[in-house]
VMD Tcl script that builds the backbone (N, CA, C; Angstrom):
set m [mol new atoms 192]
animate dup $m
set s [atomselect $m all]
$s set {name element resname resid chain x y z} {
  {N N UNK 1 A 32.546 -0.308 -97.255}
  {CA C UNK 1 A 32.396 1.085 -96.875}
  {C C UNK 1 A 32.376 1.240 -95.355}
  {N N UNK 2 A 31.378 0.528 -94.807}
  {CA C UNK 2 A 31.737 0.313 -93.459}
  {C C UNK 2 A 32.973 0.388 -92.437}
  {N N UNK 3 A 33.578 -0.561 -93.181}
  {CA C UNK 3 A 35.414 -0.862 -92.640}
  {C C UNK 3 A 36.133 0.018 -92.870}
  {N N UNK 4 A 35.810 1.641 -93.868}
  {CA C UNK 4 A 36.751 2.147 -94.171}
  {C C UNK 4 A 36.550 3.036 -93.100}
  {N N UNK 5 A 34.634 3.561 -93.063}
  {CA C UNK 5 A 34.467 4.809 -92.270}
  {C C UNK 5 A 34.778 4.031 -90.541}
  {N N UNK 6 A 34.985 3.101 -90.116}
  {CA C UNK 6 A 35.540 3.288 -88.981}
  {C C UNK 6 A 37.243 3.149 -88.692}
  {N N UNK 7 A 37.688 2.769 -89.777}
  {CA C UNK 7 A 38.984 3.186 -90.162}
  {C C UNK 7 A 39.410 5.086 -90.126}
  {N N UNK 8 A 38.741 5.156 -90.879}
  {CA C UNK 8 A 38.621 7.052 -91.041}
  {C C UNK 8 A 38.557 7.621 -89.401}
  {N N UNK 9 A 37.322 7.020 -88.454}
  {CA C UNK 9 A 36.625 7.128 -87.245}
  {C C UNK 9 A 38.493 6.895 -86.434}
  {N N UNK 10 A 39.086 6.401 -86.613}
  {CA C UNK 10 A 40.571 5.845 -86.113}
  {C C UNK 10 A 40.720 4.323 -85.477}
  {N N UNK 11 A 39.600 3.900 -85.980}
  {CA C UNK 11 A 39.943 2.237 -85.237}
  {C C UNK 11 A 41.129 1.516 -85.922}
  {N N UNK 12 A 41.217 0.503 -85.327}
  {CA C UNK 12 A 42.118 -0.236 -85.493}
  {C C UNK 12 A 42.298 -1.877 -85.488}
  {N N UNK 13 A 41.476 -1.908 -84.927}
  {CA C UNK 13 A 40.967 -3.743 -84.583}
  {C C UNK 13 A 39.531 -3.910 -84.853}
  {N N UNK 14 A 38.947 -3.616 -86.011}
  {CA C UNK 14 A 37.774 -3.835 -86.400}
  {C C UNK 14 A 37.578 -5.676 -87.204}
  {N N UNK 15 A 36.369 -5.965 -86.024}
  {CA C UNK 15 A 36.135 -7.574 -86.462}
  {C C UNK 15 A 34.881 -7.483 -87.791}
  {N N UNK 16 A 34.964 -8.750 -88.260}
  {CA C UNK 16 A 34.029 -9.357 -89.242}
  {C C UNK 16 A 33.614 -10.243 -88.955}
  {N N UNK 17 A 32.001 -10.231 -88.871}
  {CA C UNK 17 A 31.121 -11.358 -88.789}
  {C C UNK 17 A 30.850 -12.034 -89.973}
  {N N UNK 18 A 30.756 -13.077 -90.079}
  {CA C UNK 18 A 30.987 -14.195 -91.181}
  {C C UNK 18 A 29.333 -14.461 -91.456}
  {N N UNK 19 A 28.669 -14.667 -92.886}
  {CA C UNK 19 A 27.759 -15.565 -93.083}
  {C C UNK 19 A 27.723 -16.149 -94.038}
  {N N UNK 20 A 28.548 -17.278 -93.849}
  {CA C UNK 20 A 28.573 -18.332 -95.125}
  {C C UNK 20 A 27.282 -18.850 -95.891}
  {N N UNK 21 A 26.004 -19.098 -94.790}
  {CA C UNK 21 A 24.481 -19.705 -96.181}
  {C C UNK 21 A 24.536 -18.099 -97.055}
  {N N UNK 22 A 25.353 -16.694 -96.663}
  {CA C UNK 22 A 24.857 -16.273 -97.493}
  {C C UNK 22 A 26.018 -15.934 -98.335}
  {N N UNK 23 A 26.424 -16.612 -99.265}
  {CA C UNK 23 A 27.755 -17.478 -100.083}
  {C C UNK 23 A 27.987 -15.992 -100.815}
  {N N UNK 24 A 27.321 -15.456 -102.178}
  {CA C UNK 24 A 27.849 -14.483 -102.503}
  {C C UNK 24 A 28.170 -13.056 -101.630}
  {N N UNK 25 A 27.155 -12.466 -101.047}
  {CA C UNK 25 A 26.917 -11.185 -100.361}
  {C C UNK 25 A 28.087 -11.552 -99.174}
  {N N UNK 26 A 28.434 -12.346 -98.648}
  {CA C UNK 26 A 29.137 -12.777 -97.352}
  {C C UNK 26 A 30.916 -12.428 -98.397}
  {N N UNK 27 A 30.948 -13.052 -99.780}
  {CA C UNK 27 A 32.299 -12.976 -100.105}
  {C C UNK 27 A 32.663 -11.468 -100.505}
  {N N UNK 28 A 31.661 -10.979 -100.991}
  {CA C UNK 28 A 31.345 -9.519 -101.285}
  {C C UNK 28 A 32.272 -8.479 -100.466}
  {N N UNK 29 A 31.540 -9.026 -98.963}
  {CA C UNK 29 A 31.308 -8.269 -97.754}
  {C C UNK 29 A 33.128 -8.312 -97.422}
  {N N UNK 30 A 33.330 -9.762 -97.627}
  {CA C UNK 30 A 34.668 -9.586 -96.798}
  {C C UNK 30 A 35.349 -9.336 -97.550}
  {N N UNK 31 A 35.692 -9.705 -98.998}
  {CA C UNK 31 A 36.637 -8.816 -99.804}
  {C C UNK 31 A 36.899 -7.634 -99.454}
  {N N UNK 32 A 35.668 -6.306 -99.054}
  {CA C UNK 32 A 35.580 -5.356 -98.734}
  {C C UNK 32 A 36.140 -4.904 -97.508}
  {N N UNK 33 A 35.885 -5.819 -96.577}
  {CA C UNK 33 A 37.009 -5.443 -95.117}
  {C C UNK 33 A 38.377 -6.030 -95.545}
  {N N UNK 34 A 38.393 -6.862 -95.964}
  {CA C UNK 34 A 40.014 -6.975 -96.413}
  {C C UNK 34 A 40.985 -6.075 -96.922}
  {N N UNK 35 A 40.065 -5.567 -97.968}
  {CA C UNK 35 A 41.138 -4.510 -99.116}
  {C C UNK 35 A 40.649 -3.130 -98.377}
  {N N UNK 36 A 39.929 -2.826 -97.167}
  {CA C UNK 36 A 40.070 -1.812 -97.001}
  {C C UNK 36 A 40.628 -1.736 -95.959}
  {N N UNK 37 A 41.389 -2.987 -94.955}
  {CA C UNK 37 A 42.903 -3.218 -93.879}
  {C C UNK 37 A 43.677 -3.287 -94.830}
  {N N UNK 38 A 43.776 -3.795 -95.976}
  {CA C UNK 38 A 44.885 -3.719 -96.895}
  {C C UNK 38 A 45.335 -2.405 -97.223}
  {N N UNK 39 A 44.760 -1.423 -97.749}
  {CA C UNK 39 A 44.554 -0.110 -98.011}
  {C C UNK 39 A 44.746 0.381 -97.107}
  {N N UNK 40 A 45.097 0.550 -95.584}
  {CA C UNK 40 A 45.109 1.143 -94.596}
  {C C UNK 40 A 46.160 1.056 -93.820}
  {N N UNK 41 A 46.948 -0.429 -94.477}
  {CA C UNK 41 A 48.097 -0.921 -93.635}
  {C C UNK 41 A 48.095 -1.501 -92.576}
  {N N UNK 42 A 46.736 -1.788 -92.264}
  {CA C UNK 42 A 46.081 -2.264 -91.109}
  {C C UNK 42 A 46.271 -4.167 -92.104}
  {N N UNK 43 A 47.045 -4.722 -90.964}
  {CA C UNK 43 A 47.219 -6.426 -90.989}
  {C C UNK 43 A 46.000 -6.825 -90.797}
  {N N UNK 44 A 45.851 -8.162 -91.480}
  {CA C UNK 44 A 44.522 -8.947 -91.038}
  {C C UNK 44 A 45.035 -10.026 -89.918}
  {N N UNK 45 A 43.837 -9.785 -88.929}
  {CA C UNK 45 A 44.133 -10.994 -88.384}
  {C C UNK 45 A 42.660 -11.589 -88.229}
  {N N UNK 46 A 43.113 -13.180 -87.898}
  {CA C UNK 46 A 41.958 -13.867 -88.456}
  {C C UNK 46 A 41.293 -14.299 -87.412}
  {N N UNK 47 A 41.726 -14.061 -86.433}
  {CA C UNK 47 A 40.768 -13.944 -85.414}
  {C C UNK 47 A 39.397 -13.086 -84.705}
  {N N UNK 48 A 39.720 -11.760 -85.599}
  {CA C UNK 48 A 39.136 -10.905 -85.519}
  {C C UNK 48 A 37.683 -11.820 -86.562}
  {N N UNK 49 A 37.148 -12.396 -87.384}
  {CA C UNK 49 A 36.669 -13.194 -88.336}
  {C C UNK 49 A 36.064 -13.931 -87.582}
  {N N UNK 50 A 34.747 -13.631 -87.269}
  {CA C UNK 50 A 33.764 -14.857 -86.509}
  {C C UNK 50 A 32.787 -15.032 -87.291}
  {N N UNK 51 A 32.349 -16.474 -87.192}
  {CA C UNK 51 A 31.601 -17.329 -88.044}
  {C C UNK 51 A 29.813 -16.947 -87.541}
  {N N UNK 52 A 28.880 -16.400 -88.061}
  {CA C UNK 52 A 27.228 -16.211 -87.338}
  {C C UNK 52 A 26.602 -16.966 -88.158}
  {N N UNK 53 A 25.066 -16.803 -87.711}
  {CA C UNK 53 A 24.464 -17.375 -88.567}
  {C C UNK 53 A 23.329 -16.066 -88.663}
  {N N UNK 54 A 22.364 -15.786 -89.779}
  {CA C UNK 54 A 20.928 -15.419 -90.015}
  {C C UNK 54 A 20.009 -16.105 -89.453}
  {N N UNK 55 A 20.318 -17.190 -88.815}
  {CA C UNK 55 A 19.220 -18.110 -88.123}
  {C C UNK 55 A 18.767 -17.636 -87.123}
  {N N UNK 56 A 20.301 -17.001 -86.364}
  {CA C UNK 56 A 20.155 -16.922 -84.735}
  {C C UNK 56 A 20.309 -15.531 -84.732}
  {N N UNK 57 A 19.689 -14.500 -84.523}
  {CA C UNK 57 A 19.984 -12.971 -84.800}
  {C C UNK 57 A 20.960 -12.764 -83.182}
  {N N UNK 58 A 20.558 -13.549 -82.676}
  {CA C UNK 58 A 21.659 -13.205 -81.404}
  {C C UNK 58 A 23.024 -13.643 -81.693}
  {N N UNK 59 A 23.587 -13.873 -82.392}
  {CA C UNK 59 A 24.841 -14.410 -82.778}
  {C C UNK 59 A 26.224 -13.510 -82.965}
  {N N UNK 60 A 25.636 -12.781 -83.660}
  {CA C UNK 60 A 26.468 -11.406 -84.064}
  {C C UNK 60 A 26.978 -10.811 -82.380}
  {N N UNK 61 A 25.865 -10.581 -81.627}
  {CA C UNK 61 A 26.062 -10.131 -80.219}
  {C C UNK 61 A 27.358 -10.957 -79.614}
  {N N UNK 62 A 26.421 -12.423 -79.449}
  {CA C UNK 62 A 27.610 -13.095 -78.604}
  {C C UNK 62 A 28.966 -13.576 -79.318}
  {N N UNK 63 A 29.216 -13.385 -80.824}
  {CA C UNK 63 A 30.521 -13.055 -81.104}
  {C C UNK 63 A 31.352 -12.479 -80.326}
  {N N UNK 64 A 31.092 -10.994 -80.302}
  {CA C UNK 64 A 32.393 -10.580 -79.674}
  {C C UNK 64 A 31.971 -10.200 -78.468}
}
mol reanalyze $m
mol bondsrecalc $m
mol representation Tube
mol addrep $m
């Protein structure tokens, strides 16, 4: 839902932060930004896709 309303908002290069320890909710999450660049015609690129952790709450920050 996220990915769509800043899609809607007019972005265009919207990234995804990754959290693999959290295995289901994390595959959930990105299915959801996927099919909603899919749905939009908006390409994935996989760079936009950075890896965080829940450990380090600063992580997300120094991603991008």
């Amino acid at each position: 839902m996220l990915t769509q309303h800043l899609i809607e908002l007019g972005h265009r290069r919207i990234g995804f932060t990754s959290r693999p320890e959290m295995h289901e909710s994390n595959a959930d999450r990105f299915a959801g930004y996927h099919t909603a660049l899919e749905n939009a015609g908006i390409p994935f690129d996989e760079t936009l896709v950075v890896e965080t952790s829940t450990k380090e709450p600063q992580h997300g920050a120094k991603a991008f």
